[in-house]
DSSP file (Angstrom, degrees, kcal/mol; ACC not computed):
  #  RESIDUE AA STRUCTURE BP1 BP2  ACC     N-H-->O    O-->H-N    N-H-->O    O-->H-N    TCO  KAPPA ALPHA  PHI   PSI    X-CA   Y-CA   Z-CA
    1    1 A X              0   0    0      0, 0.0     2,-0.5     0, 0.0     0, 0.0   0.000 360.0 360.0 360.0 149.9   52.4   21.1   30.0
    2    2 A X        -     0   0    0      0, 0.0     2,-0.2     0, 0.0     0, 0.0  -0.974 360.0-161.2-128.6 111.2   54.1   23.5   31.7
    3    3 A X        -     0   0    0     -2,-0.5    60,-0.3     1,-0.2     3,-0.0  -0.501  16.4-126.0-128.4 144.6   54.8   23.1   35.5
    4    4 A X        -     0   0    0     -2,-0.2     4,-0.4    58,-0.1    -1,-0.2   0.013  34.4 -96.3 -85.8-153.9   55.8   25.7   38.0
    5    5 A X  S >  S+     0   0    0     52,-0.2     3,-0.9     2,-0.1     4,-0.5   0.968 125.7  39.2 -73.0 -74.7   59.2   25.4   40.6
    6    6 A X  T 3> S+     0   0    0      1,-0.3     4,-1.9     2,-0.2    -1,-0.1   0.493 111.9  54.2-107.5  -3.1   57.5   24.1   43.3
    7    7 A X  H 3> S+     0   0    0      2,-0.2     4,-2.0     1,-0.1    -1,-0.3   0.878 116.6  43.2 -76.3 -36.4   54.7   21.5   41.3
    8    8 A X  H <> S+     0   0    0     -3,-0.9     4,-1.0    -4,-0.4    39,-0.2   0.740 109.6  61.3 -90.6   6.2   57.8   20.2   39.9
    9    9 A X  H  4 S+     0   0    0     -4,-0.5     4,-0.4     2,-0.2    -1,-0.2   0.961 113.3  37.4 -39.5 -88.0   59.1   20.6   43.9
   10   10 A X  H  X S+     0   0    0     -4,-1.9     4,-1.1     2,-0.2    -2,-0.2   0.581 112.1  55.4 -63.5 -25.9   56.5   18.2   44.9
   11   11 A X  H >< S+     0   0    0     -4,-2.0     3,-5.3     2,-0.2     4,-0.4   0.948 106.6  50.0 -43.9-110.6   56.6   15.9   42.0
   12   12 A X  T 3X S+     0   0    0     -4,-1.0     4,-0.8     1,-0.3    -2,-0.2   0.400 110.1  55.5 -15.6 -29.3   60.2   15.3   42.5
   13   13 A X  H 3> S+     0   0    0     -4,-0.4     4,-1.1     2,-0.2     3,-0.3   0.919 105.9  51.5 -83.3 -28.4   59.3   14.5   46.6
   14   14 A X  H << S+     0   0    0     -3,-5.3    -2,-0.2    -4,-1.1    -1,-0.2   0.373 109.3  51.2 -95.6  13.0   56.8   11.9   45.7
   15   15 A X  H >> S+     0   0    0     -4,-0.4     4,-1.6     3,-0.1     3,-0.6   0.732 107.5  47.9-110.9 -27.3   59.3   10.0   43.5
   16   16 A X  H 3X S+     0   0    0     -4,-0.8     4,-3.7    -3,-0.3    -2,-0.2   0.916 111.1  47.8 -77.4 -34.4   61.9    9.8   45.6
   17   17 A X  H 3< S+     0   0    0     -4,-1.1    -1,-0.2     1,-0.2    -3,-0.1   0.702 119.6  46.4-110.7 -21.2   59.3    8.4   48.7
   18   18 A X  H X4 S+     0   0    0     -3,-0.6     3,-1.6     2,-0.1    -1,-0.2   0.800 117.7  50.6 -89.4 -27.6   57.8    5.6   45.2
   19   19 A X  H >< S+     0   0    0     -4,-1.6     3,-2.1     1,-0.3     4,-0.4   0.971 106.7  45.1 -59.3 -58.1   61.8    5.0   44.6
   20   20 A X  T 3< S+     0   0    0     -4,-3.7    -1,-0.3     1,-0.2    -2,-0.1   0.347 116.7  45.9 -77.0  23.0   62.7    4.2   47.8
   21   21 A X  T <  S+     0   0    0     -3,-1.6    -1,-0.2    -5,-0.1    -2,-0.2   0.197 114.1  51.9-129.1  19.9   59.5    1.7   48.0
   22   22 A X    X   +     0   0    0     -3,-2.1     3,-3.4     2,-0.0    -2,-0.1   0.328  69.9 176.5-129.9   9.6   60.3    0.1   44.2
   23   23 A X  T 3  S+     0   0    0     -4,-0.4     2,-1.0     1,-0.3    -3,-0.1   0.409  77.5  13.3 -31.4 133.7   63.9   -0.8   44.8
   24   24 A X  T 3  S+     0   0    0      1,-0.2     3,-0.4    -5,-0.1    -1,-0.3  -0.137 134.2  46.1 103.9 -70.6   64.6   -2.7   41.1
   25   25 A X  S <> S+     0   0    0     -3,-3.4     4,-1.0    -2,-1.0    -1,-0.2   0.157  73.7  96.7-111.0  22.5   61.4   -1.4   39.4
   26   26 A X  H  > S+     0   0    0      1,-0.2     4,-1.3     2,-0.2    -1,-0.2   0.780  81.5  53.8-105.9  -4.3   60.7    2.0   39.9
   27   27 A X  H  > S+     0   0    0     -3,-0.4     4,-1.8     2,-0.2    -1,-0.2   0.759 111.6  45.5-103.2  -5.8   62.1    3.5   36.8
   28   28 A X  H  > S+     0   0    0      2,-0.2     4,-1.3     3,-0.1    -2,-0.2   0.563 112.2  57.7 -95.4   1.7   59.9    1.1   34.3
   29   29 A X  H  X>S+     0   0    0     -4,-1.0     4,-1.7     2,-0.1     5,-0.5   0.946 108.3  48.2 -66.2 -41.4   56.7    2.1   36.9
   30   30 A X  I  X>S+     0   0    0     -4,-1.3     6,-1.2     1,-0.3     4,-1.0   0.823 117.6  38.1 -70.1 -62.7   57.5    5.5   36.0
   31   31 A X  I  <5S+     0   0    0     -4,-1.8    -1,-0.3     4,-0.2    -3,-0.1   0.747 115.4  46.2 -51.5 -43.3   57.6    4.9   32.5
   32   32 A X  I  <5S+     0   0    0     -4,-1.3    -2,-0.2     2,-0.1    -1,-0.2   0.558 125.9  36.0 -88.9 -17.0   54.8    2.4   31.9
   33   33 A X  I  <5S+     0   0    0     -4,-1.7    -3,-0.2     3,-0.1    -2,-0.1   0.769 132.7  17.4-101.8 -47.2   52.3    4.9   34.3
   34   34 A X  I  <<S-     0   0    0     -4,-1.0    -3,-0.2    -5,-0.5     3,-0.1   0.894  88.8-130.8 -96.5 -18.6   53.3    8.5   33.7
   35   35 A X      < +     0   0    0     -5,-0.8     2,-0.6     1,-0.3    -4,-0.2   0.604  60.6 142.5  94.3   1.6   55.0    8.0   30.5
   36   36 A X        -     0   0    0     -6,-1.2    -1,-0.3     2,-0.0    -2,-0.1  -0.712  43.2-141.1-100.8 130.1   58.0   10.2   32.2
   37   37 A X     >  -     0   0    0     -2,-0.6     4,-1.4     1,-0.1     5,-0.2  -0.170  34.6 -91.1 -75.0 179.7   61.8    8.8   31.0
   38   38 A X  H  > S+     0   0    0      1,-0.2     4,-0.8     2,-0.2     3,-0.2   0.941 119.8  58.7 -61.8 -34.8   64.5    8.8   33.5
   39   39 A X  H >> S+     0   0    0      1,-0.2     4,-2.0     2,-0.2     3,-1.5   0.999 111.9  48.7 -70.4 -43.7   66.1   12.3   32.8
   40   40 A X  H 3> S+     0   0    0      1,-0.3     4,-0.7     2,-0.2    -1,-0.2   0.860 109.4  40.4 -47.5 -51.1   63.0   13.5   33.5
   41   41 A X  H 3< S+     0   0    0     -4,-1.4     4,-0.3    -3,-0.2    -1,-0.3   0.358 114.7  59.0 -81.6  -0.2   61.9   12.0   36.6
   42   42 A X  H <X S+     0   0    0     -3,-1.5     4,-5.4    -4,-0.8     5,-0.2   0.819 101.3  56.9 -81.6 -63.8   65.9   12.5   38.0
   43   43 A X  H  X S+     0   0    0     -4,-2.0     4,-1.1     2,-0.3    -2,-0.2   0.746 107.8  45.7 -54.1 -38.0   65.6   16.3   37.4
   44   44 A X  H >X S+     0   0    0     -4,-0.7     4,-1.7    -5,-0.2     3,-0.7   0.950 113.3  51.5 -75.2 -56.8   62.5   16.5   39.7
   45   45 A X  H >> S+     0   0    0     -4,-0.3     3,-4.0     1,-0.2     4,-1.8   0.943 116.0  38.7 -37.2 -77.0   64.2   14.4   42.2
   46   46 A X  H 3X S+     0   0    0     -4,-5.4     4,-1.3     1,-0.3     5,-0.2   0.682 108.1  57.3 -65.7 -16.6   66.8   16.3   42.2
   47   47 A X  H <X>S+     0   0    0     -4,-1.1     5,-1.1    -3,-0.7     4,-0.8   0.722 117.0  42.9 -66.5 -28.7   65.1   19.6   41.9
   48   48 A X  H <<5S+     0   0    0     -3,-4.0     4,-0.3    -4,-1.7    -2,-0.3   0.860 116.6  45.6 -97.0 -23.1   63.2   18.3   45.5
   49   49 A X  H  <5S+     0   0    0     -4,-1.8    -1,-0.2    -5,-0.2    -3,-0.2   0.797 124.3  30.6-105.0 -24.2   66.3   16.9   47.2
   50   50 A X  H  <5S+     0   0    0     -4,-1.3    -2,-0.2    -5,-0.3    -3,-0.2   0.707 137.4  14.2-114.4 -27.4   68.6   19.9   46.4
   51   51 A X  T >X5S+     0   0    0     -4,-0.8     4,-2.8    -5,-0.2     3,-0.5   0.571  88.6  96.1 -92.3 -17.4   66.0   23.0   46.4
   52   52 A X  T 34<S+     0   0    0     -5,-1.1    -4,-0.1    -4,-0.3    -3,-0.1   0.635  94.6  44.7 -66.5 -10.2   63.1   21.9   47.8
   53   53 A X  T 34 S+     0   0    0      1,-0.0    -1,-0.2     3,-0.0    -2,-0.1   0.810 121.5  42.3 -77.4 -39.3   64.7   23.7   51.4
   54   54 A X  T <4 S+     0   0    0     -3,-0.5    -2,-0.2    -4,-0.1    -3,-0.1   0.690  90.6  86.4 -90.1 -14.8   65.7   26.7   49.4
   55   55 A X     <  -     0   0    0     -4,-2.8     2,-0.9     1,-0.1     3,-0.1  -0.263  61.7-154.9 -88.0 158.2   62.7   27.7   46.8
   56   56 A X    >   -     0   0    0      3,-0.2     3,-1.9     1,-0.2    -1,-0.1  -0.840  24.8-119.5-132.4 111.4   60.1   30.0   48.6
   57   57 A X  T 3  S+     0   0    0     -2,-0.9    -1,-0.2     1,-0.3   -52,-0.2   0.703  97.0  67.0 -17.5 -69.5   57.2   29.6   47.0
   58   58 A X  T 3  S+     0   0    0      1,-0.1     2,-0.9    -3,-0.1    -1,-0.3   0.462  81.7  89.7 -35.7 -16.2   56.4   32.8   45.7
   59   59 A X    <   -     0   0    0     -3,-1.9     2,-0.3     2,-0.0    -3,-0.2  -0.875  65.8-149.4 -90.9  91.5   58.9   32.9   43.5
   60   60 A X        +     0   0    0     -2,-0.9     2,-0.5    51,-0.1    55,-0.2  -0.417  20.0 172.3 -84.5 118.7   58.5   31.7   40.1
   61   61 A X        -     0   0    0     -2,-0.3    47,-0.1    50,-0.1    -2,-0.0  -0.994  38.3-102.9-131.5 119.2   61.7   30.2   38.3
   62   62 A X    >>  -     0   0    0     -2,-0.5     3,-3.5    45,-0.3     4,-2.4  -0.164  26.7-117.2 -51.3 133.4   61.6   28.5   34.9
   63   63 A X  H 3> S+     0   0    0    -60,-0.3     4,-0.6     1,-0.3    -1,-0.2   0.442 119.3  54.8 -55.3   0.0   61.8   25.1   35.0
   64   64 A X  H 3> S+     0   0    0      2,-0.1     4,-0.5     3,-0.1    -1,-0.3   0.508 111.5  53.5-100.9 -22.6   65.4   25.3   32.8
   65   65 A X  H <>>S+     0   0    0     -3,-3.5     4,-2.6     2,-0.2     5,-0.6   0.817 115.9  35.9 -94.5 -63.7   66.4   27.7   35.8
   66   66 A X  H  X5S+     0   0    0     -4,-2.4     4,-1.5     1,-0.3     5,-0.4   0.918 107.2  56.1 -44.1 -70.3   65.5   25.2   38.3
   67   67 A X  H  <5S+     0   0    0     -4,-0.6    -1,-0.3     2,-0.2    -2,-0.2   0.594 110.1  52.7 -76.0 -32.3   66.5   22.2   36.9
   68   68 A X  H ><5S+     0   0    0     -4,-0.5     3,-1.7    -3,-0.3    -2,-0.2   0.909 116.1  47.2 -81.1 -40.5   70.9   24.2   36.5
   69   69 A X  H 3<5S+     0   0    0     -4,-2.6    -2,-0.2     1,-0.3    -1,-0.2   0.685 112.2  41.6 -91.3  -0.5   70.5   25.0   40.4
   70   70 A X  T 3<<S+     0   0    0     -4,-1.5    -1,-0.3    -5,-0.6    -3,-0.2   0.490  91.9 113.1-118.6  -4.2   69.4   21.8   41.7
   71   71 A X  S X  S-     0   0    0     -3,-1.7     3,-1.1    -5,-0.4    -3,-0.0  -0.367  76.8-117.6 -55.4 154.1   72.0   19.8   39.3
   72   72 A X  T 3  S+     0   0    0      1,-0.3    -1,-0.1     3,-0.0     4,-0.1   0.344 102.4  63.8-109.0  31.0   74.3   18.3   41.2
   73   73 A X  T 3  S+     0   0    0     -5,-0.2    -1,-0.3     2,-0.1    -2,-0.1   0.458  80.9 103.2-103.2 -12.9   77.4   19.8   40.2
   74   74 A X  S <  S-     0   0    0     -3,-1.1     2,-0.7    -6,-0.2    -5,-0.0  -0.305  78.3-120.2 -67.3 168.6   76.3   22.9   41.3
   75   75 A X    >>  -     0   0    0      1,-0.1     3,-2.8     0, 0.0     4,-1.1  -0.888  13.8-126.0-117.8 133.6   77.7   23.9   44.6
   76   76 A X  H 3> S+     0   0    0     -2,-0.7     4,-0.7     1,-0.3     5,-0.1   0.634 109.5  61.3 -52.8 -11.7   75.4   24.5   47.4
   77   77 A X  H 3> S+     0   0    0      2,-0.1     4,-1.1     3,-0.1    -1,-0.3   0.696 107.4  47.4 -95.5  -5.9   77.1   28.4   47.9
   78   78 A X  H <> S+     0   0    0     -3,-2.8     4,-2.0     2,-0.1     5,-0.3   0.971 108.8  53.7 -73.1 -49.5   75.8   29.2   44.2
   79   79 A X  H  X S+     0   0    0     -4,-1.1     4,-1.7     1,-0.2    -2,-0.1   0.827 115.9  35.3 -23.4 -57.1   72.6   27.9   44.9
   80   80 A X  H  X S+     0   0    0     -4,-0.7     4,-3.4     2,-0.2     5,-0.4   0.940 119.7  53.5 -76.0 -40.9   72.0   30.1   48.1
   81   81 A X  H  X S+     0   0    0     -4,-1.1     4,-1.1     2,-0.2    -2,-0.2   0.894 110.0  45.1 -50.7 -42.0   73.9   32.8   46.4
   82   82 A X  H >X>S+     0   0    0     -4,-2.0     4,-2.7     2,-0.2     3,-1.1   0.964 117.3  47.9 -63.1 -84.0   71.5   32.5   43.4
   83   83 A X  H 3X5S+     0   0    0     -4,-1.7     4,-1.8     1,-0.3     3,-0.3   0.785 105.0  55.1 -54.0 -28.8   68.4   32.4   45.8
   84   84 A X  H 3<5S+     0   0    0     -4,-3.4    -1,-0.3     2,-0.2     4,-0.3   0.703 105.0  57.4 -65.5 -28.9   69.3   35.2   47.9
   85   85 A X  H <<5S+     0   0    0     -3,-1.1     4,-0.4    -4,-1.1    -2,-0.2   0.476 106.0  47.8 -86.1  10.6   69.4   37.1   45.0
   86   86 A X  H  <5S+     0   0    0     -4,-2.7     3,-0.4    -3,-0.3    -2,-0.2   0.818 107.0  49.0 -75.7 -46.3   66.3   36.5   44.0
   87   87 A X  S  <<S+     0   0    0     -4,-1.8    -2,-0.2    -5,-0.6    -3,-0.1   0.401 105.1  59.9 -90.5   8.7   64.5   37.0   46.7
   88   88 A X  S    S-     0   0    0     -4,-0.3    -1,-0.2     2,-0.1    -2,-0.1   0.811 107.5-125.6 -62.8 -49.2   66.1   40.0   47.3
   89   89 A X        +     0   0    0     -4,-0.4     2,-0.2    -3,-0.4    -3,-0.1   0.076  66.1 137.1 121.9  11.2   64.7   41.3   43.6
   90   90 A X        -     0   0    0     -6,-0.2    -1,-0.2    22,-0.1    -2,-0.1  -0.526  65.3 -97.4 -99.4 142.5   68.3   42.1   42.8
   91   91 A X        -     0   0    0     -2,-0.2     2,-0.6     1,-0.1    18,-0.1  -0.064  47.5 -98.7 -29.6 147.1   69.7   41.2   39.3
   92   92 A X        -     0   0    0     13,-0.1     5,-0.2    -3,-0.1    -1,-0.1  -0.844  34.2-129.5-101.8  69.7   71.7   37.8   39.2
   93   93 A X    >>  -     0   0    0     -2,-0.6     3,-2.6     1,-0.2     4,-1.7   0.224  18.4-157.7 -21.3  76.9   75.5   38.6   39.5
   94   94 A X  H 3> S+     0   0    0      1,-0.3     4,-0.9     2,-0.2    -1,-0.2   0.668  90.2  62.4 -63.1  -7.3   76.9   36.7   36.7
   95   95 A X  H 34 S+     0   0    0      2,-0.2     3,-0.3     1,-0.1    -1,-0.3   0.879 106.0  56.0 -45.4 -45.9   80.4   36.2   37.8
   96   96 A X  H <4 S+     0   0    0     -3,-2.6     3,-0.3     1,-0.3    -2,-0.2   0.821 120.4  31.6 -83.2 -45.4   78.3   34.3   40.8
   97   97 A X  H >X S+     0   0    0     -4,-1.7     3,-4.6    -5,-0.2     4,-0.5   0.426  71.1 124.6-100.4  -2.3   76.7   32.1   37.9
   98   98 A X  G >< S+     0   0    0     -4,-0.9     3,-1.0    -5,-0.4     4,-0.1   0.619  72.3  65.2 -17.3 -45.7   78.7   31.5   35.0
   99   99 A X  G 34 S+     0   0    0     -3,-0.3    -1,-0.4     1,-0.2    -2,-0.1   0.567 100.4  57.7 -73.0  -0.1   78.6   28.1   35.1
  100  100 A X  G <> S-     0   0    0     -3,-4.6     4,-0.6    -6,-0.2    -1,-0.2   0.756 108.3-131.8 -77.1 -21.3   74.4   28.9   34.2
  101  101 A X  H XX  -     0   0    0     -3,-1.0     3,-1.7    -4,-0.5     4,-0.9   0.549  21.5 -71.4  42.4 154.5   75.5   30.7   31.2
  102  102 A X  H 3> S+     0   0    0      1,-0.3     4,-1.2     2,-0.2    -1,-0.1   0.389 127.7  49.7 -44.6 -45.4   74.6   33.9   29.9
  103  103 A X  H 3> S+     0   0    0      2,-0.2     4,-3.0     3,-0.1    -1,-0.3   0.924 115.2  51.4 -54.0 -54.4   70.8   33.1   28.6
  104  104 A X  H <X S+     0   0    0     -3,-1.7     4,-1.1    -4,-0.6    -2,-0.2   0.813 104.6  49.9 -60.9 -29.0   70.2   31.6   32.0
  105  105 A X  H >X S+     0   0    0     -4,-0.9     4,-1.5     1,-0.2     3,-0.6   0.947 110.8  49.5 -55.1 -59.5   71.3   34.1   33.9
  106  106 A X  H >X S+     0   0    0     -4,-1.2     4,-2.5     1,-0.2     3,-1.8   0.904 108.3  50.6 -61.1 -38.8   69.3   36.6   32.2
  107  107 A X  H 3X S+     0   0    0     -4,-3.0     4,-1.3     1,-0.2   -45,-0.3   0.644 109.3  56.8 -80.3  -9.4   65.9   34.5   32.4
  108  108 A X  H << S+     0   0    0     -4,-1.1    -1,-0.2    -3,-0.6    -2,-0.2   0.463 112.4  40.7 -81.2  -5.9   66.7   34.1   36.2
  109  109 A X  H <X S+     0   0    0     -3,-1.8     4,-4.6    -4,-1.5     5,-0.2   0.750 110.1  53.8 -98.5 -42.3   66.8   37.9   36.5
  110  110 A X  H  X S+     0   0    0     -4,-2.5     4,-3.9    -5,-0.4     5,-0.3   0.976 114.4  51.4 -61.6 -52.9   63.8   38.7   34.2
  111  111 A X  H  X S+     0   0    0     -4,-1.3     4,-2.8     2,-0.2     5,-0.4   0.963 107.4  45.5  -2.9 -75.5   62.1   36.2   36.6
  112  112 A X  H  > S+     0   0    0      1,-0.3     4,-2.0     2,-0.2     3,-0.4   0.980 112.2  52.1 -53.5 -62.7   63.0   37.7   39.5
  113  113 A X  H  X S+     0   0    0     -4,-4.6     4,-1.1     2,-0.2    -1,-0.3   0.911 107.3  55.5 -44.5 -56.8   62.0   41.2   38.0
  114  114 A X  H  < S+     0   0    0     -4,-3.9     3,-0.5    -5,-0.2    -2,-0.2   0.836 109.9  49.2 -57.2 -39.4   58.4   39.9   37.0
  115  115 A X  H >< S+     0   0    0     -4,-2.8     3,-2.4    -3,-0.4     4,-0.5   0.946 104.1  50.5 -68.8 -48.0   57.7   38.8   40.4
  116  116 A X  H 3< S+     0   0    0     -4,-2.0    -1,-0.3    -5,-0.4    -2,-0.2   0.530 103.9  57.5 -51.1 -15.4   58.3   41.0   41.9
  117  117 A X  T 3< S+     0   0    0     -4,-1.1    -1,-0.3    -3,-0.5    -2,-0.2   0.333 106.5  57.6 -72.1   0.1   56.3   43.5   39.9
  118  118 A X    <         0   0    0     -3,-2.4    -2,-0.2     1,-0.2    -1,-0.2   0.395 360.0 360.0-133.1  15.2   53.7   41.7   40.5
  119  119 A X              0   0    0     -4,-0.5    -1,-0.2    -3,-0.1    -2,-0.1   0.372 360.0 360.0 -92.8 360.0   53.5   41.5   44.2
């Protein structure tokens, strides 16, 4: 199934709010009810605690896209840099991304480009 930015947004808030109420258990609730493994359920969290300020809905970013900018080795001025040139419509300065590598970059621009054609 295939999940947008801001489902997996919302996801990601409503495990952190079952985390902090499971102290101990929450990652074999997770498992034994949704069937989602840790990396998984980490990456949403972390997609909601480190973008969930920045994404503006409208803007549709592949969940591989999402999932490098909300890691937490990224540094919060690539993150804005990255999102401000999105929502701008402008091409994704890859000096600015490197560490996304080359693929990512490009499927964060073609992104960018598709929404915007289609507003």
């Amino acid at each position: 199934m295939s999940r947008t930015a801001g489902d997996i947004i919302e996801i990601g808030r409503d495990l952190i709010v079952i985390r902090t109420s499971m102290p101990g258990t929450f990652l074999e609730w997770i498992e034994a009810e949704f069937g989602m493994g840790q990396a998984t359920a980490y990456r949403f969290i972390q997609a909601a605690e480190n973008m969930g300020d920045r994404l503006i809905t409208e803007i549709s970013l592949p969940a591989t896209v999402l999932y490098a900018l909300a890691s937490p080795s990224t540094p919060d001025s690539i993150r804005d840099e990255v999102m401000q040139s999105v929502e701008a419509g402008e091409t994704v300065p890859c000096a600015g991304c490197a560490w996304m590598g080359t693929s990512a970059v490009t499927t964060l621009a073609r992104s960018a480009r598709m929404n915007q054609a289609s507003h």
